[in-house]
BAVO-256169 format. One line per field, with one value per residue: x, y, z of N, C-alpha, C, CB in turn; residue in one letter. Coordinates in steps of 0.05 Angstrom, whole numbers. Glycine has a CB too. Layout:
<recs>
nx = X; ... $
ny = Y; ... $
nz = Z; ... $
cax = X; ... $
cay = Y; ... $
caz = Z; ... $
cx = X; ... $
cy = Y; ... $
cz = Z; ... $
cbx = X; ... $
cby = Y; ... $
cbz = Z; ... $
residuo = a; ... $
</recs>
This chain:
<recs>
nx = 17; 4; 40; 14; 36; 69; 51; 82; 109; 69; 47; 98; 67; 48; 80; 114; 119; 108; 144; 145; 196; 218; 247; 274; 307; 340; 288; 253; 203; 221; 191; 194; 183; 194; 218; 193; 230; 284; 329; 301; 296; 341; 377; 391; 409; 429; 467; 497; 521; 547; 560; 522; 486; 414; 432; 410; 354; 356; 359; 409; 461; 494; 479; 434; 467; 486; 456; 435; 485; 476; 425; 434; 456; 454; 425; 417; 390; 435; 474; 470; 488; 473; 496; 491; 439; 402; 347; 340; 340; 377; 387; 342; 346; 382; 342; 311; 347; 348; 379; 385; 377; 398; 392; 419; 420; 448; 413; 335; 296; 307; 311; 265; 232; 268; 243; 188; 190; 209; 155; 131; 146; 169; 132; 139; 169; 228; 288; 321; 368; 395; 459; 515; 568; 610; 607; 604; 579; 589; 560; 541; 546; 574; 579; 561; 553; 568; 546; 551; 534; 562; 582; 630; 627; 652; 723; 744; 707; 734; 771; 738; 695; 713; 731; 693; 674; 710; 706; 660; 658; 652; 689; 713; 665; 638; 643; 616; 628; 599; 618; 629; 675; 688; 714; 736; 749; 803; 826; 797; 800; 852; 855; 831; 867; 911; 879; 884; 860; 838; 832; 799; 775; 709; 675; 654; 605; 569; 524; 468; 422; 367; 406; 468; 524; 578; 615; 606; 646; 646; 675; 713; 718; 752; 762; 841 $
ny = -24; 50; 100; 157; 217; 255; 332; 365; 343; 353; 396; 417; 416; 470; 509; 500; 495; 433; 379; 318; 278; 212; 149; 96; 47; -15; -33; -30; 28; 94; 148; 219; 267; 337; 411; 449; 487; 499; 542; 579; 580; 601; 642; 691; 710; 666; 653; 695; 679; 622; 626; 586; 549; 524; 462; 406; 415; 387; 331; 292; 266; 242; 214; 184; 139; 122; 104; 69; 30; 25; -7; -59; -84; -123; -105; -122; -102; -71; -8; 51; 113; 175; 227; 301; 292; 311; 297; 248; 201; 153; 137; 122; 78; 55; 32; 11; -43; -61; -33; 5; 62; 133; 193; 248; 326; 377; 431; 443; 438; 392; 346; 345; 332; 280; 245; 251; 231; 182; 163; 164; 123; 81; 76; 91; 128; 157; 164; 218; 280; 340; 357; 395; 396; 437; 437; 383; 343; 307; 260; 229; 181; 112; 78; 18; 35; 83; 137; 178; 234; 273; 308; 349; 399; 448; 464; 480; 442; 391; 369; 371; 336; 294; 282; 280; 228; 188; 190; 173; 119; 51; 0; -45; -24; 14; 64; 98; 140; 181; 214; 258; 279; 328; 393; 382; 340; 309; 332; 319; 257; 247; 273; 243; 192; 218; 215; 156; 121; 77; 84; 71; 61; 43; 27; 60; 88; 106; 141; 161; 220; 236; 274; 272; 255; 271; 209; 181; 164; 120; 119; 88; 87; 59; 42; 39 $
nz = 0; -16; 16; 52; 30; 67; 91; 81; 34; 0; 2; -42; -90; -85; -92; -128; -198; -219; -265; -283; -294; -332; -325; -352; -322; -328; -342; -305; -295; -267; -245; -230; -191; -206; -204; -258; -279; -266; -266; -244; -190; -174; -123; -104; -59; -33; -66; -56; -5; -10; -57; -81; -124; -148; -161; -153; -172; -212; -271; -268; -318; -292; -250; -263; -278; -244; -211; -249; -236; -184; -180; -194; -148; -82; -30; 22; 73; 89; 112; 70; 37; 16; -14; -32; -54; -86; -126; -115; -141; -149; -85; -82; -115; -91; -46; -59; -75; -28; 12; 76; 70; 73; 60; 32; 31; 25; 13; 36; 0; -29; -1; 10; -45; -55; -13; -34; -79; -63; -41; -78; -116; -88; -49; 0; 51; 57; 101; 113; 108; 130; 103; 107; 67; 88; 141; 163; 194; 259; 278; 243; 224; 207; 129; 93; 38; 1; -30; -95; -136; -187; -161; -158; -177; -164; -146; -96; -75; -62; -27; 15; -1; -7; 51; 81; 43; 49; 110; 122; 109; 126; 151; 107; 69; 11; -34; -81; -138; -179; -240; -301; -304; -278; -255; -196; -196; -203; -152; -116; -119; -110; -53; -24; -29; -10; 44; 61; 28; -24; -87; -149; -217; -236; -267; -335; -360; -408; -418; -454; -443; -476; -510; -542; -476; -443; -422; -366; -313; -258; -207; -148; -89; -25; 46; 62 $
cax = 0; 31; 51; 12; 50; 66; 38; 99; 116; 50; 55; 109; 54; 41; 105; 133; 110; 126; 137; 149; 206; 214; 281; 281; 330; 332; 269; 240; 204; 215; 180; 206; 164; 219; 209; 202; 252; 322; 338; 273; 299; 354; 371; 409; 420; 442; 484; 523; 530; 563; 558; 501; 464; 405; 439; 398; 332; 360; 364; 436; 461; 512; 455; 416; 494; 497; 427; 438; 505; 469; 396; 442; 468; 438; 430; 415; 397; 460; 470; 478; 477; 478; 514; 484; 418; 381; 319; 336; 346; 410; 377; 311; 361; 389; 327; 294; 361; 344; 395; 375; 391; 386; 394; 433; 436; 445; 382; 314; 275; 320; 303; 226; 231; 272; 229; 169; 192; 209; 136; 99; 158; 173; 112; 141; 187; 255; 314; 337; 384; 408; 485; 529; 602; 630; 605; 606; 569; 608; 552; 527; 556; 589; 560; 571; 559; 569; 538; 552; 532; 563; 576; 655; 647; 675; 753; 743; 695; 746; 777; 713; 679; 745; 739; 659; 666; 723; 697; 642; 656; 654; 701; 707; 654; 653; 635; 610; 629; 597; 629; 642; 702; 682; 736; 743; 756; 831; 832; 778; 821; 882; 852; 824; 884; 931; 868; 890; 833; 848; 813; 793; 755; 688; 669; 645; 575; 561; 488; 456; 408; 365; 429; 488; 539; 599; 616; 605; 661; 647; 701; 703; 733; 755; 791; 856 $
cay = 0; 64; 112; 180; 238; 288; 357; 383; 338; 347; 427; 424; 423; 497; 516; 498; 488; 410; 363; 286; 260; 187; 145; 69; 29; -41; -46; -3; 60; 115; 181; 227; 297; 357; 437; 453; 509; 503; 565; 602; 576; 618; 655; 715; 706; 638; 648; 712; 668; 617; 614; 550; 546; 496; 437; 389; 410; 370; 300; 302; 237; 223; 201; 159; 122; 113; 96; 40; 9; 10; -20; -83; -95; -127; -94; -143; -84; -54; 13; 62; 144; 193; 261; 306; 270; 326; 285; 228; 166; 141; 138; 111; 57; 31; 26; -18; -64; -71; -27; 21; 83; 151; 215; 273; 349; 411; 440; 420; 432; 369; 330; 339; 328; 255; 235; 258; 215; 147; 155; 158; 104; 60; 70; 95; 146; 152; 179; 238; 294; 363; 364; 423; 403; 459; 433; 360; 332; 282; 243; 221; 154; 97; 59; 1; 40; 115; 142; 214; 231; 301; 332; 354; 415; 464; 459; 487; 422; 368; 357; 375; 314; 263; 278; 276; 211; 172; 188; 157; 98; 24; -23; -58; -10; 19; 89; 98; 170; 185; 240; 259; 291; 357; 406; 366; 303; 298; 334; 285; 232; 259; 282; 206; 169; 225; 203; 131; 105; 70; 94; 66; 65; 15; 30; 82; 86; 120; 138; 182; 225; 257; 279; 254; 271; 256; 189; 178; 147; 109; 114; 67; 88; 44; 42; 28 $
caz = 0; -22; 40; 39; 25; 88; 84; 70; 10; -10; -12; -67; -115; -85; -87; -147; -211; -228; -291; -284; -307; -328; -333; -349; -318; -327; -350; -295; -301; -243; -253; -217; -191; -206; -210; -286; -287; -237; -264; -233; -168; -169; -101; -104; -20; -28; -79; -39; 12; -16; -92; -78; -146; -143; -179; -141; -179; -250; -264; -289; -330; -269; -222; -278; -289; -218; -203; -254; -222; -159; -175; -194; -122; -60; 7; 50; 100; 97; 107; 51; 46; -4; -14; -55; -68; -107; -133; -103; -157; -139; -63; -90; -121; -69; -27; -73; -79; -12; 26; 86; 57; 78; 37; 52; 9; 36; 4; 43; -16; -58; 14; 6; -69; -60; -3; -45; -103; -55; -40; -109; -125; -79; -29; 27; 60; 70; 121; 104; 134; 115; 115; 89; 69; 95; 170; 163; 215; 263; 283; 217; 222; 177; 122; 76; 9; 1; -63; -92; -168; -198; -141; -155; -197; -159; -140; -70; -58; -64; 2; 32; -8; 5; 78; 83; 41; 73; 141; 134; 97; 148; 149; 82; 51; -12; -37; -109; -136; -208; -247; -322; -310; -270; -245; -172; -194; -203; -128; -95; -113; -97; -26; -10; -25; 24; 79; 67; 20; -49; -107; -175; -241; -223; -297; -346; -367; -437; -421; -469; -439; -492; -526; -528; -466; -445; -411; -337; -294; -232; -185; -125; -59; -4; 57; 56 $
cx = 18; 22; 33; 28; 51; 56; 61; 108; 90; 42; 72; 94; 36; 55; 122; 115; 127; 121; 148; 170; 213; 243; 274; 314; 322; 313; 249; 248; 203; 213; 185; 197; 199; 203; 216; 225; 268; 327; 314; 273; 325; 361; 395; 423; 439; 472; 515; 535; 551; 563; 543; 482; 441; 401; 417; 365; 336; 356; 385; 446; 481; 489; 445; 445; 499; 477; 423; 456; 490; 450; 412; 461; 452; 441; 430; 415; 424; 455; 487; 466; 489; 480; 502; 457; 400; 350; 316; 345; 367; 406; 365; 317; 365; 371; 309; 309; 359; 368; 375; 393; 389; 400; 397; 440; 435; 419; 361; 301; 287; 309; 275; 230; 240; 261; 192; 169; 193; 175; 116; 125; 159; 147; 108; 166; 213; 270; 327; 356; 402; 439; 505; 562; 619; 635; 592; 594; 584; 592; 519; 523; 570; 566; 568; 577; 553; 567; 544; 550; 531; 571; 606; 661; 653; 712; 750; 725; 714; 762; 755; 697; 696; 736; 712; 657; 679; 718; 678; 637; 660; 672; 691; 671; 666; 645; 641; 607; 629; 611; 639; 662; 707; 714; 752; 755; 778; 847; 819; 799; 844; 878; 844; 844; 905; 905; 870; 874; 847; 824; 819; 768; 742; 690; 666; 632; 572; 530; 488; 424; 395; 386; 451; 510; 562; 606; 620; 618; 651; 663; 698; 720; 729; 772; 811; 869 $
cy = 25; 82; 140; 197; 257; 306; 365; 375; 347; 381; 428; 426; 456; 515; 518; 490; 459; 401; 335; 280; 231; 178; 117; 55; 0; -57; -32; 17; 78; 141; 187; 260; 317; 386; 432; 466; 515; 528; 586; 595; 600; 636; 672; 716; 687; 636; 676; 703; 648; 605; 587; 566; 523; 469; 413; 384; 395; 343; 299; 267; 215; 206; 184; 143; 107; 91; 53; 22; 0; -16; -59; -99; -105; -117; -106; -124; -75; -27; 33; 99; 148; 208; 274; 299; 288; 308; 264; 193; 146; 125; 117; 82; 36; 23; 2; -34; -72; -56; -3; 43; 117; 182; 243; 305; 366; 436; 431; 413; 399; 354; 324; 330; 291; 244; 240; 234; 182; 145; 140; 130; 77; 58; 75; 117; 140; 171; 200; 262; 320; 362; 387; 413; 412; 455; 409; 357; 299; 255; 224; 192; 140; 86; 43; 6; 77; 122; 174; 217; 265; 323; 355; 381; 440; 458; 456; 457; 399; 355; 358; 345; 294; 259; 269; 239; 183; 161; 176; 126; 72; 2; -38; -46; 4; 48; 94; 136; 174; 218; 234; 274; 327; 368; 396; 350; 297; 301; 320; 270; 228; 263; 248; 184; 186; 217; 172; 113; 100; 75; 79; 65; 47; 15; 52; 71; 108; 121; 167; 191; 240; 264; 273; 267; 255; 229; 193; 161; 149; 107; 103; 73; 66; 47; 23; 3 $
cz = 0; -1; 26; 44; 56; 69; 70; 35; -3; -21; -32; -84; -111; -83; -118; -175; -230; -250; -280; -303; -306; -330; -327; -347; -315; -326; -322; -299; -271; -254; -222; -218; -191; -216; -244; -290; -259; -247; -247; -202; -153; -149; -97; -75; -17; -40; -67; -21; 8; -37; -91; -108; -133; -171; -179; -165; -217; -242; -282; -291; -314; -249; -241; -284; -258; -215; -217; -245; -198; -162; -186; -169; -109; -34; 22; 80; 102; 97; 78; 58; 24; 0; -29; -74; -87; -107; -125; -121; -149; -108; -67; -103; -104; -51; -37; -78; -53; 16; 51; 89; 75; 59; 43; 20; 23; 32; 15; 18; -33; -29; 15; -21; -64; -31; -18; -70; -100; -49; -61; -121; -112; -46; -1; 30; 70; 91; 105; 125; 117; 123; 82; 91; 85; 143; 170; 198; 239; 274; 262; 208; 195; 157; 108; 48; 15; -24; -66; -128; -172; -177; -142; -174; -198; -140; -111; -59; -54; -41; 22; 23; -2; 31; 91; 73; 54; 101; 139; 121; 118; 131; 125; 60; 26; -27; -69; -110; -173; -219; -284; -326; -302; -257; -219; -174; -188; -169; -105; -89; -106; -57; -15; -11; 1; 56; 78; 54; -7; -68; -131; -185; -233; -253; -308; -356; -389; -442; -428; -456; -451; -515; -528; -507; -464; -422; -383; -331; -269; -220; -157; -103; -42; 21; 53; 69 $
cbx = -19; 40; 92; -7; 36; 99; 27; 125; 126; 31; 68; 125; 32; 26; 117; 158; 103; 126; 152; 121; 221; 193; 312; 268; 345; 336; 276; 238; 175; 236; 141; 231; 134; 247; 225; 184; 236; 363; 347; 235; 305; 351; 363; 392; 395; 422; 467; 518; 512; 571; 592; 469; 480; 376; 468; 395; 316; 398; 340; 467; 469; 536; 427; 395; 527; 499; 401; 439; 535; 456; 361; 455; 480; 438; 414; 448; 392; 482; 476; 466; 485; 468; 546; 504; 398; 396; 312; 306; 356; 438; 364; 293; 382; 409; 314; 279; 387; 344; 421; 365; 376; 386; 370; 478; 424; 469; 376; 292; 267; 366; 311; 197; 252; 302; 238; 172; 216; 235; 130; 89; 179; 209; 111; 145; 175; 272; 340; 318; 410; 393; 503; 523; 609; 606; 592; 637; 542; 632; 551; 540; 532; 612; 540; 558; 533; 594; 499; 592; 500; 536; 570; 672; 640; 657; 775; 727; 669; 761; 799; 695; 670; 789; 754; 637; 662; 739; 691; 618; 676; 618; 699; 705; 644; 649; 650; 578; 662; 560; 660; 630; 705; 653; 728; 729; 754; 851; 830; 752; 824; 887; 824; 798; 900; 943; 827; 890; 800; 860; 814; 802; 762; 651; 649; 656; 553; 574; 465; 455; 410; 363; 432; 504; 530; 618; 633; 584; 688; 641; 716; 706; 725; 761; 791; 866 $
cby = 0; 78; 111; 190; 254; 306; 377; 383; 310; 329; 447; 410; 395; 502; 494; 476; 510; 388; 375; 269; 267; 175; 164; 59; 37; -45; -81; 0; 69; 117; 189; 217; 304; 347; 464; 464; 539; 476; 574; 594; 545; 623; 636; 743; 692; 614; 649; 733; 661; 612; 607; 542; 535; 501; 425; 402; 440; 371; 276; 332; 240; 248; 223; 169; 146; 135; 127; 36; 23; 32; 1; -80; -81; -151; -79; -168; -100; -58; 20; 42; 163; 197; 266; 299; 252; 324; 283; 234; 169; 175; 158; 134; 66; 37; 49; -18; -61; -99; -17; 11; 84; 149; 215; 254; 359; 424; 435; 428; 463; 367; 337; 374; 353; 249; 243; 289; 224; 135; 171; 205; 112; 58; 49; 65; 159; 149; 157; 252; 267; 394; 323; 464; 416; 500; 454; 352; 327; 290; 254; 232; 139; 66; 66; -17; 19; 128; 135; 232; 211; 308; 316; 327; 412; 484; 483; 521; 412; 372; 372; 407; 313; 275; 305; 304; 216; 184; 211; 173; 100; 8; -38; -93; 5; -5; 109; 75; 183; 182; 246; 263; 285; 356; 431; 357; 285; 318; 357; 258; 219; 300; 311; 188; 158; 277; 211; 127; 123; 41; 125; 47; 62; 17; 19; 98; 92; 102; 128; 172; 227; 275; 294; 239; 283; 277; 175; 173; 154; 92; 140; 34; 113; 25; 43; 43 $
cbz = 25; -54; 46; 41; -3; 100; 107; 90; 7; 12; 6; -74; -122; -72; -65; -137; -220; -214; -322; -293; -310; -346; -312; -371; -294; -316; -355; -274; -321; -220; -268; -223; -151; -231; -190; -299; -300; -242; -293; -249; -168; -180; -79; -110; 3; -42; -111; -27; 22; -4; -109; -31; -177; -129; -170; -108; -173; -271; -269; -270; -363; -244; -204; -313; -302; -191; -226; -275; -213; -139; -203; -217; -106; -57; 22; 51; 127; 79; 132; 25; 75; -18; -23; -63; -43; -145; -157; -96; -189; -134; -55; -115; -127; -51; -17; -99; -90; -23; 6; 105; 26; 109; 21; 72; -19; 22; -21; 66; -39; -77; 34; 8; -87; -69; 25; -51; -116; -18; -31; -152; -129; -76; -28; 43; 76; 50; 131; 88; 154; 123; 126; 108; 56; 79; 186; 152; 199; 285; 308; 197; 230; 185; 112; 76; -18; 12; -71; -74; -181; -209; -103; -162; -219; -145; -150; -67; -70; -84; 16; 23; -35; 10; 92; 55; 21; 77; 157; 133; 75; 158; 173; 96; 65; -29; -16; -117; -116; -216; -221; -337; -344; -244; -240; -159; -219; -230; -125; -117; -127; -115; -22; -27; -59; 24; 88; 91; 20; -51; -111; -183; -271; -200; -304; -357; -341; -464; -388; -501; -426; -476; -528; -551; -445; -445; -422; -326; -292; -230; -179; -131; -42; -13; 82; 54 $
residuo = x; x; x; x; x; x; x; x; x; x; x; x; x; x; x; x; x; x; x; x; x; x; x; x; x; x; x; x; x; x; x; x; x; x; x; x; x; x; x; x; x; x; x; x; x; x; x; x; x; x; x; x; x; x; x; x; x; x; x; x; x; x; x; x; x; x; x; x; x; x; x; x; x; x; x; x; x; x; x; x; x; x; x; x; x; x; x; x; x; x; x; x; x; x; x; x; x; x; x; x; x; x; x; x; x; x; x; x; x; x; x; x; x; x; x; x; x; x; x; x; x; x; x; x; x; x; x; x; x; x; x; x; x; x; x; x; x; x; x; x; x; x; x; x; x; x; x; x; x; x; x; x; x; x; x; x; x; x; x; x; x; x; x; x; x; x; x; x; x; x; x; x; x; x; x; x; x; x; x; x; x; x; x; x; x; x; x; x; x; x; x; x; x; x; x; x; x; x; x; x; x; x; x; x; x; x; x; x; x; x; x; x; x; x; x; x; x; x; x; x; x; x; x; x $
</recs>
């Protein structure tokens, strides 16, 4: 039976003006409620504060690359968290491979939006939790899989995302970090192997969204 909606998720449709996007993976379909126009979100405050665009409100072709590595795993209740979750797919992934996930952006509105979307998808509500990079939370805990799709593409984030994702990775966990090659990347990985973690290529995913882009690498952190 599918879960009803909080109030609050349930106000985004007076809030925002939405469109449904769809995205088959593996033969499932997840539609996915999103504001029509991310640029009309735009926040002149936010952005003095500290250059925050809202990235979150896309569905950018790193999260549908991720979304599919994950939905081919098993959770077996393990724990899993996401960085960066915008709309949620990647999240909404792992919860239906069976992992117990929870879903972390700095934005509330991307937190109502991908608890808004595990409802009309998967029936029920998920864990979520506002965390800001910049003040990493220390009692966030570990988990078995650490997901993060696109998030590297300013410079200044890259030891901030190493140290956020390292830390919270558990013993023999594994931390899935999608990226087509944004400005961070070469300093991510640079910053996670000086905290003691080994990094490599999982794969690259050549998913055409609409048009064609450029290839999505999976990179796999571990500790060391």
């Amino acid at each position: 039976m599918k879960a009803p909606c909080a109030p609050e998720l349930t106000a985004l449709e007076d809030r925002f003006v939405l469109e449904v996007r769809e995205v088959d993976i593996g033969g499932r379909v997840w539609r996915l409620d999103r504001p029509r126009s991310a640029d009309d979100l735009i926040n002149e405050a936010d952005f003095a504060l500290d250059e925050r665009l809202p990235y979150w409100a896309d569905l950018w072709p790193s999260a549908v690359a991720l979304a599919t590595v994950v939905s081919a795993l098993r959770g077996d209740g393990r724990r899993a968290v996401e960085f960066g979750c915008g709309l949620g797919l990647p999240t909404l992934a792992a919860a239906n491979a069976g992992f117990d996930v929870t879903a972390t952006d700095y934005y509330e509105d991307a937190l109502r939006f991908a608890r808004r979307n595990a409802v009309g998808n998967l029936g029920r509500d998920i864990t979520t939790r506002l965390v800001d990079w910049c003040a990493f939370p220390e009692d966030l805990g570990r988990f078995d899989l650490v997901l993060a799709s696109d998030v590297l593409y300013e410079r200044r984030y890259a030891p901030l995302v190493a140290r956020s994702v390292v830390h919270s990775l558990a013993p023999g966990g594994v931390a899935l970090v999608a990226d087509p090659g944004r400005a961070a990347l070469e300093g991510f990985l640079g910053e996670c192997v000086a905290l003691g973690a080994r990094v490599g290529e999982h794969r690259t995913a050549g998913h055409v969204h609409g048009t064609a882009t450029p290839a999505i690498t999976i990179h796999e952190v571990r500790l060391g």
